[in-house]
SERO-4910 file (N, C-alpha, C, O; in steps of 0.05 Angstrom, whole numbers):
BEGIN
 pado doro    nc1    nc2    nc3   cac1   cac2   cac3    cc1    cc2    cc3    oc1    oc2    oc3
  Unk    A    -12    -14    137    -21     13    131      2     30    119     -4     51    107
  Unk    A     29     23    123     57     29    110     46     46     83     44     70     79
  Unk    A     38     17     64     34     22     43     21     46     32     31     55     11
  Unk    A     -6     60     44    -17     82     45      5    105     40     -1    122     22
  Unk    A     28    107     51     40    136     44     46    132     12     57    151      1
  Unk    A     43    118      3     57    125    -28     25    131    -41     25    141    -64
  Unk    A      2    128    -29    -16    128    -41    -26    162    -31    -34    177    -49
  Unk    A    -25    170     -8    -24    200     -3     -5    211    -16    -14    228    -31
  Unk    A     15    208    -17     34    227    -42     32    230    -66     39    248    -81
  Unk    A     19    200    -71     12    213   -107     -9    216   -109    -18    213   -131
  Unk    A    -31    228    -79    -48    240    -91    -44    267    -85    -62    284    -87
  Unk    A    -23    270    -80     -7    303    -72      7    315    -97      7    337   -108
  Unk    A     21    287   -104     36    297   -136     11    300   -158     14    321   -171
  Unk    A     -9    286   -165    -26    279   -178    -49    276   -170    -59    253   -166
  Unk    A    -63    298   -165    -93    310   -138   -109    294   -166   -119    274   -155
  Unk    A   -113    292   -185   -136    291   -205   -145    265   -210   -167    258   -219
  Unk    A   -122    248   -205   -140    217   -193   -153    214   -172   -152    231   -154
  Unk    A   -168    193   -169   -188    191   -137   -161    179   -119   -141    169   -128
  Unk    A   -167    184    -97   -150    186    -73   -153    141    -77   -134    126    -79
  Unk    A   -182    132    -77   -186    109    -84   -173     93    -98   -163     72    -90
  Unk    A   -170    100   -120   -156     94   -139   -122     77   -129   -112     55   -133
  Unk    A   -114    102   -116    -81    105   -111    -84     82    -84    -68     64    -80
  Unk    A   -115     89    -65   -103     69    -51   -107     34    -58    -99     14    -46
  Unk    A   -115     36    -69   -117      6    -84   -108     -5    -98   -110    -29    -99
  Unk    A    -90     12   -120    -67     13   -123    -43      6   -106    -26     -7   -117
  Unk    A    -35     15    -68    -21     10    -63    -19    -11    -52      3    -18    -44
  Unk    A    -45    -29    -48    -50    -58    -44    -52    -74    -61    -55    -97    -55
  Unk    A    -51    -65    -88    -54    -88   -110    -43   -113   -111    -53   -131   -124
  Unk    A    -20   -114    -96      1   -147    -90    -18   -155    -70    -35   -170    -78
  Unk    A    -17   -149    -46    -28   -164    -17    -55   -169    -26    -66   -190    -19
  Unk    A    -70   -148    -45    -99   -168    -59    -98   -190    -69   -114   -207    -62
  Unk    A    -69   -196    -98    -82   -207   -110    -67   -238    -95    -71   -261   -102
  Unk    A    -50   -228    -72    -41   -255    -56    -56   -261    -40    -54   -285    -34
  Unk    A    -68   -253    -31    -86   -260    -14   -115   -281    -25   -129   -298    -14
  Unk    A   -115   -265    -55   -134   -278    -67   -120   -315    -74   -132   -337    -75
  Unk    A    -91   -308    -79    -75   -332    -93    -74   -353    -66    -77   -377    -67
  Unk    A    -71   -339    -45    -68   -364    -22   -100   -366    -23   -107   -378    -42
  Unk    A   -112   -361    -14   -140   -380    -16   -156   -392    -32   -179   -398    -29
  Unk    A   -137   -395    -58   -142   -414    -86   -114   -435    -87   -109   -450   -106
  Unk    A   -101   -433    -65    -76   -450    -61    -56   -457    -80    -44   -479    -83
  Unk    A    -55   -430    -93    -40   -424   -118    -12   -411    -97      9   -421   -103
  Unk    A    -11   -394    -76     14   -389    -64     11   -400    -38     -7   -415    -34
  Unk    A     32   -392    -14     31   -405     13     30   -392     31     38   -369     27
  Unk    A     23   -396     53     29   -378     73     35   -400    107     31   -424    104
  Unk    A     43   -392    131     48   -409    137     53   -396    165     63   -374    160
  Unk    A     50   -399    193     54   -385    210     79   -391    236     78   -414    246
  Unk    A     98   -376    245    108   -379    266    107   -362    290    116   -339    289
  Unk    A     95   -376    315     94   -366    331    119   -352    362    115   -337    381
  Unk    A    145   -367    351    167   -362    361    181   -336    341    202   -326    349
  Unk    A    171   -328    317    188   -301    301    175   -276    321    152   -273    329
  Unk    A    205   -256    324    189   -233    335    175   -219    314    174   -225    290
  Unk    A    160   -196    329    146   -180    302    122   -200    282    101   -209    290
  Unk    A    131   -202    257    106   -208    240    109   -237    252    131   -245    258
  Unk    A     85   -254    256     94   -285    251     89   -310    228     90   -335    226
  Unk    A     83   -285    211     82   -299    182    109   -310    160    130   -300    153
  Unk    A    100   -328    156    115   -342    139    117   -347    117    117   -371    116
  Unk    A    120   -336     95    113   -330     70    126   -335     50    137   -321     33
  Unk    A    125   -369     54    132   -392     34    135   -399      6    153   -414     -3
  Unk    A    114   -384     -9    113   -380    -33     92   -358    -52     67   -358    -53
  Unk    A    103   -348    -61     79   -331    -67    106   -305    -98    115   -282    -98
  Unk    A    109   -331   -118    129   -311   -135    109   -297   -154    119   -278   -167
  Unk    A     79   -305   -157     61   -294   -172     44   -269   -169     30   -258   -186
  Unk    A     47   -259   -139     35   -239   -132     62   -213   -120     59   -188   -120
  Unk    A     85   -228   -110    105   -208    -88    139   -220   -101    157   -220    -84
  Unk    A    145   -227   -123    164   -226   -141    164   -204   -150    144   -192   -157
  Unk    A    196   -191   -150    202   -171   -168    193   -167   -200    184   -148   -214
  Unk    A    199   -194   -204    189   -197   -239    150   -186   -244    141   -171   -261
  Unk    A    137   -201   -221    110   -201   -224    101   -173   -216     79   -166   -225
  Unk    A    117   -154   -198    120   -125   -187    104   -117   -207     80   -118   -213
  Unk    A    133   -108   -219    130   -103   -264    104   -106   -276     89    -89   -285
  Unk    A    102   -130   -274     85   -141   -289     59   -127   -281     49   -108   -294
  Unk    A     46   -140   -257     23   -122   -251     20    -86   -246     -1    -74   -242
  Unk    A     43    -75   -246     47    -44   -238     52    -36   -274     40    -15   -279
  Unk    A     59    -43   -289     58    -46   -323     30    -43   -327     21    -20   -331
  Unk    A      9    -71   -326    -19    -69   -320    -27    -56   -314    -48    -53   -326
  Unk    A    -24    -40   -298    -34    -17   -287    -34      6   -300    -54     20   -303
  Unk    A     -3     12   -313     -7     37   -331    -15     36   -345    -26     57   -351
  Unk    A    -19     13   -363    -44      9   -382    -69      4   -384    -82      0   -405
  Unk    A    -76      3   -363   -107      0   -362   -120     35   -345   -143     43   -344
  Unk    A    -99     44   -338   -101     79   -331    -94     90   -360    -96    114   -360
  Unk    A    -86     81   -383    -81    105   -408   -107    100   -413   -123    119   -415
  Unk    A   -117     69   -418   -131     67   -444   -160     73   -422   -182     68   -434
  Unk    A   -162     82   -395   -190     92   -391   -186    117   -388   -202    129   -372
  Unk    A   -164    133   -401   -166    166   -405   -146    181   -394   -141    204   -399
  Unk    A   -132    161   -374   -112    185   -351    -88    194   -372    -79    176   -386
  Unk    A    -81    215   -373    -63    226   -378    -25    205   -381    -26    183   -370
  Unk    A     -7    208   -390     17    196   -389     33    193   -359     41    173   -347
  Unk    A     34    220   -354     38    231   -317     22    211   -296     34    193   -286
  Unk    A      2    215   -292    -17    203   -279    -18    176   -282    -25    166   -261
  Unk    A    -14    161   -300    -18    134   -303     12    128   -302     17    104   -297
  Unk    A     33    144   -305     64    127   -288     62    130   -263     76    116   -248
  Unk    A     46    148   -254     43    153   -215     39    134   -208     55    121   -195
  Unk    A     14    125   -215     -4     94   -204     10     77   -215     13     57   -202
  Unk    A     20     77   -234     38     45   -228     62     43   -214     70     22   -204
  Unk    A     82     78   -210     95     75   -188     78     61   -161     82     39   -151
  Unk    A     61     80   -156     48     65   -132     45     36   -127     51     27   -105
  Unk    A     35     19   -148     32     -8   -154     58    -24   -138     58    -40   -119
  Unk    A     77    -13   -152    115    -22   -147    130    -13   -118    147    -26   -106
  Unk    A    116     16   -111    124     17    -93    120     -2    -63    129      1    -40
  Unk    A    101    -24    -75     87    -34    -48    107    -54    -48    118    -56    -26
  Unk    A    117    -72    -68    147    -85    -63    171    -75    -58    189    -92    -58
  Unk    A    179    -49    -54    196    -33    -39    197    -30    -15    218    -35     -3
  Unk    A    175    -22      0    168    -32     18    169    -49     35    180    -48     57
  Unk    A    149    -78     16    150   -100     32    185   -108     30    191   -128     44
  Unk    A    206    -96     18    236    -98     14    245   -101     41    254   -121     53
  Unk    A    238    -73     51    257    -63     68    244    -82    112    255    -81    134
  Unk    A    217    -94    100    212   -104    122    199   -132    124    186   -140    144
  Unk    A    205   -150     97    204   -178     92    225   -188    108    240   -170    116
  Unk    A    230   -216    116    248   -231    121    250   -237     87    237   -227     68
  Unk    A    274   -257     88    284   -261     60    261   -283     49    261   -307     55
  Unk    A    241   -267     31    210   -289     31    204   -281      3    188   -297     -8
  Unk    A    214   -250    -21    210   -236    -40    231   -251    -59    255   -254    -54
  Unk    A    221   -258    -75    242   -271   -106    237   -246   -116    218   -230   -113
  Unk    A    267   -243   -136    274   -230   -155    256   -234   -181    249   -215   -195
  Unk    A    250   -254   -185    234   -272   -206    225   -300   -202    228   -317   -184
  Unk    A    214   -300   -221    188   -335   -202    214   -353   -196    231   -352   -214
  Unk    A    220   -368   -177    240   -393   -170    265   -373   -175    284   -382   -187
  Unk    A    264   -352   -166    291   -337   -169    309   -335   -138    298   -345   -119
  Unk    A    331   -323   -136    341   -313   -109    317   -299    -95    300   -289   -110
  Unk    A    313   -297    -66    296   -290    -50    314   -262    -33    339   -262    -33
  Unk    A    299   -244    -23    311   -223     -4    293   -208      5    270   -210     -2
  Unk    A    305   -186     26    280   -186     45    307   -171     63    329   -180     62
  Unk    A    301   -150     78    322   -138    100    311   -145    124    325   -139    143
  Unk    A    286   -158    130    277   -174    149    280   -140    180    291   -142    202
  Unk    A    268   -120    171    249   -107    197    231   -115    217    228   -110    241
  Unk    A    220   -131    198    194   -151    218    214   -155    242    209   -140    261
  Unk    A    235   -172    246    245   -173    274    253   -152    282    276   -157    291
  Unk    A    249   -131    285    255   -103    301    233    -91    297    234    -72    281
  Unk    A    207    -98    308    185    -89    311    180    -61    312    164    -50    297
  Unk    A    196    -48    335    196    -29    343    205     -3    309    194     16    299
  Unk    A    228    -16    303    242      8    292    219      9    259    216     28    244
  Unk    A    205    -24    257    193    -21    238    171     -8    237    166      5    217
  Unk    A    154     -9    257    133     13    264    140     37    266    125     51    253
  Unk    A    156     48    276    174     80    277    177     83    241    167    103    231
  Unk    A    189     64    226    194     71    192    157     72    179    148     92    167
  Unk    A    144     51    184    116     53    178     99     75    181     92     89    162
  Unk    A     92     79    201     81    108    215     90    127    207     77    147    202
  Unk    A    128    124    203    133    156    193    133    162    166    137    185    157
  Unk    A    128    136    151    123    148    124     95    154    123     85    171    108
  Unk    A     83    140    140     49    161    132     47    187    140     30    201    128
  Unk    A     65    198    162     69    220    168     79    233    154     62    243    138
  Unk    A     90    237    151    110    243    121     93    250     98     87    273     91
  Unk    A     87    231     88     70    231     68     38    256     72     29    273     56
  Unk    A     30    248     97     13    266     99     10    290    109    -10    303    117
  Unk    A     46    298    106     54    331    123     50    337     81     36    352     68
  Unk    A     67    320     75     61    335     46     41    344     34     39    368     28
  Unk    A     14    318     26    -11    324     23    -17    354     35    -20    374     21
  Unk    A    -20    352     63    -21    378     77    -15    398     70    -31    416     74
  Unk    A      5    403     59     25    423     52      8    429     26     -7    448     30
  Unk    A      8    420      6     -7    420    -28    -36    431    -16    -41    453    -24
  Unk    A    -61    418      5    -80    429      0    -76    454      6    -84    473     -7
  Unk    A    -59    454     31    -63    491     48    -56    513     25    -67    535     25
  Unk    A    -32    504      5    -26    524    -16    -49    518    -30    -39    495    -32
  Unk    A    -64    516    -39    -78    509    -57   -115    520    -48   -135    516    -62
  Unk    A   -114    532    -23   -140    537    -15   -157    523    -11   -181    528    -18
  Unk    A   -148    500      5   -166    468      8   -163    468     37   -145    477     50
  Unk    A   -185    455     44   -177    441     76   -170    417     73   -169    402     53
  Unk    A   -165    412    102   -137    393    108   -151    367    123   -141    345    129
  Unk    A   -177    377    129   -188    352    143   -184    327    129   -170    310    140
  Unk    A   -195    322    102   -188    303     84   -162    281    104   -164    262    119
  Unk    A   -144    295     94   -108    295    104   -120    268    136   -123    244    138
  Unk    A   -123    293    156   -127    281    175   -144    258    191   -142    245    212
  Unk    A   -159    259    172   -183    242    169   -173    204    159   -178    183    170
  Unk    A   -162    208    140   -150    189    130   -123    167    143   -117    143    144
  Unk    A   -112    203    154    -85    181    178    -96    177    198    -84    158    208
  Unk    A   -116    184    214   -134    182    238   -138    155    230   -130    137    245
  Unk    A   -150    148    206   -162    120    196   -135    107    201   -133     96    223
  Unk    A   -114    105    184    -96     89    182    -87     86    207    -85     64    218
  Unk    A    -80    107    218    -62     99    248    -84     82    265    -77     64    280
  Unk    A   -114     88    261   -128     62    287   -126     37    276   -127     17    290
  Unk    A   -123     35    256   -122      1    240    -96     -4    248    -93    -27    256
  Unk    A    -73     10    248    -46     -3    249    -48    -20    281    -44    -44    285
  Unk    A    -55      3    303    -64      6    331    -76    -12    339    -68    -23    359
  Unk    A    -99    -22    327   -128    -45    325   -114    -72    317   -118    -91    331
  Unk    A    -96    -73    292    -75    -90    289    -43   -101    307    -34   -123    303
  Unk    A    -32    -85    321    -25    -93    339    -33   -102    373    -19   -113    389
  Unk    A    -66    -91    378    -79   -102    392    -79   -135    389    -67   -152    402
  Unk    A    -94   -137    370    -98   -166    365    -89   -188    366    -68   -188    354
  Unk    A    -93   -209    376    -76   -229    379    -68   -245    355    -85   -249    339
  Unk    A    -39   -256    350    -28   -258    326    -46   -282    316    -57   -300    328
  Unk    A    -44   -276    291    -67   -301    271    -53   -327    271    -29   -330    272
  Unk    A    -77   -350    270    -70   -374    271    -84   -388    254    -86   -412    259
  Unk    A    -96   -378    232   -117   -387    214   -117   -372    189   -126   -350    187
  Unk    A   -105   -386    167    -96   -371    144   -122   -353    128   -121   -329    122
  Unk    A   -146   -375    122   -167   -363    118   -181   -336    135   -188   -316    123
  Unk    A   -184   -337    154   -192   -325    161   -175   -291    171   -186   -271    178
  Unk    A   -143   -295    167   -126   -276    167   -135   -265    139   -138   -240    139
  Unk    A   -138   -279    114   -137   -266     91   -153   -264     81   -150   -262     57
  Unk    A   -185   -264     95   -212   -250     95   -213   -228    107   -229   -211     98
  Unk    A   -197   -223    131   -197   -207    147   -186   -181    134   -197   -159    134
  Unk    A   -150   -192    120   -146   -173    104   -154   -162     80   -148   -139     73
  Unk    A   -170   -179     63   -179   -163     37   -202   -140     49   -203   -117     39
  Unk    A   -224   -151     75   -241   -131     78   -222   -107     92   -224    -85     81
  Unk    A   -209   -107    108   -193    -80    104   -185    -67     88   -186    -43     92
  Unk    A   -175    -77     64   -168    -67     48   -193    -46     31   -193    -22     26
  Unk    A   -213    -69     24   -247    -55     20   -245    -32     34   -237    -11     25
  Unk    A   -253    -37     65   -262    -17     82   -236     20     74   -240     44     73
  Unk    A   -211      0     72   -195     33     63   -203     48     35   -199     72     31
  Unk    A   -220     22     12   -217     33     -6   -247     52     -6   -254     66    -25
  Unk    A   -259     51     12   -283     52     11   -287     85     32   -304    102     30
  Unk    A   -263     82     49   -263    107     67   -251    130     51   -258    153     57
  Unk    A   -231    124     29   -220    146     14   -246    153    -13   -260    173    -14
  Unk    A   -246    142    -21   -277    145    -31   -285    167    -23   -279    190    -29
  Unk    A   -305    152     -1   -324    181     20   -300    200     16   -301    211     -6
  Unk    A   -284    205     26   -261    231     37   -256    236      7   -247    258     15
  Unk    A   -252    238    -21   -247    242    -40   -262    267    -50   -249    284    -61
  Unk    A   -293    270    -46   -307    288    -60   -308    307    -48   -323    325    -57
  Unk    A   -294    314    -20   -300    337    -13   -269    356     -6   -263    375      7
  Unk    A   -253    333    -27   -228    351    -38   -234    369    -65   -243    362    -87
  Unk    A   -223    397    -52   -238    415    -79   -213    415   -103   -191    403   -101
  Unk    A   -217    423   -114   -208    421   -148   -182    440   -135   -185    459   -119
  Unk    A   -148    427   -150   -126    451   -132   -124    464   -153   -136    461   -175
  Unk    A   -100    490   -144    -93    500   -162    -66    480   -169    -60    461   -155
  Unk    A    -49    489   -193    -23    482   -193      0    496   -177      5    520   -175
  Unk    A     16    472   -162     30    474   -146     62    464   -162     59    458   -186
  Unk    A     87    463   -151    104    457   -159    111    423   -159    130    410   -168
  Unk    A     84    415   -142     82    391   -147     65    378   -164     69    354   -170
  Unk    A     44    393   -173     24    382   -192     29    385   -212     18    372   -230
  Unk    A     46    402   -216     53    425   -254     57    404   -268     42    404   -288
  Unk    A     79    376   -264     83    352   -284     70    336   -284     73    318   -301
***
């Protein structure tokens, strides 16, 4: 759910895309890997002695490589010009795209190539569970003190805002309930329909954000 704060902020910097959009955008890697491990094009692999995550994430330079980052977050700005978005707006969402391997940076074990068959790295958070959930959580917080901040100047309500981290924080919550996966298929059915179900909840919550004014964040 990490990933979500880059997708509430650029719909703070950039209210005039769908909130949808951005968050699907900030899953675009864990989609299209998820799609690649169950065509057994990447790997995945589980340990039940690692603290924190117990995934093992063997190969996968086509979806969560630095080089492939680019590549698909590139895609992205171009397929946002040429269906109308603006120059601004379509470098947001492919930041967003990129930002999700920043991310997975700072709380991979060393499992991320630089480029396909390249050096691997990873600051490996996953084993400090704790401090990684405290960084996770507080960027959605974060992220969504901002949002907050843009509708209230702007003459909007804030439910939207709250509504959305309400969502994210029970999935994170619902996800550490669970007992750790032992079945690759069925972990990465599990996660693409989450991913659906987020893209599908910002959706609903999208139309009943009213049109802002310009703010010192929206002006560029």
């Amino acid at each position: 759910m990490g990933h979500y704060a880059a997708a509430i902020m650029a719909k703070a910097v950039k209210p005039k895309l769908s909130l949808w959009i951005y968050v699907g955008a900030a899953q675009l890697l864990d989609i299209i890997w998820a799609v690649l491990v169950l065509c057994r094009v990447e790997r995945l692999s589980f340990n039940h002695d690692l603290p924190g995550s117990v995934l093992v994430l063997e190969y996968m330079p086509w979806s969560h490589s630095l080089e492939f980052a680019l590549v698909w977050s590139a895609i992205v700005v171009v397929i946002a010009r040429w269906s109308g978005s603006v120059p601004s707006q379509s470098i947001v969402l492919g930041l967003v795209v990129i930002s999700h391997w920043l991310f997975d940076l700072m709380v991979h074990r060393p499992d991320l190539a630089l480029w396909r068959d390249g050096p691997i790295v990873g600051l490996g958070l996953w084993d400090i569970p704790i401090i990684e959930q405290i960084i996770e959580i507080g960027l959605l917080g974060l992220a969504s003190v901002v949002w907050a901040g843009v509708l209230e100047k702007s003459s909007n309500y804030i439910w939207p805002v709250v509504t959305f981290l309400t969502y994210c924080l029970g999935i994170q919550m619902l996800a550490q309930m669970l007992p750790a996966p032992t079945n690759a298929t069925a972990l990465l059915i599990n996660a693409l329909l989450v991913f659906a179900i987020s893209t599908v909840v910002a959706a609903l919550i999208d139309p009943y954000i009213r049109p802002q004014r310009q703010t010192i964040l929206t002006r560029f």
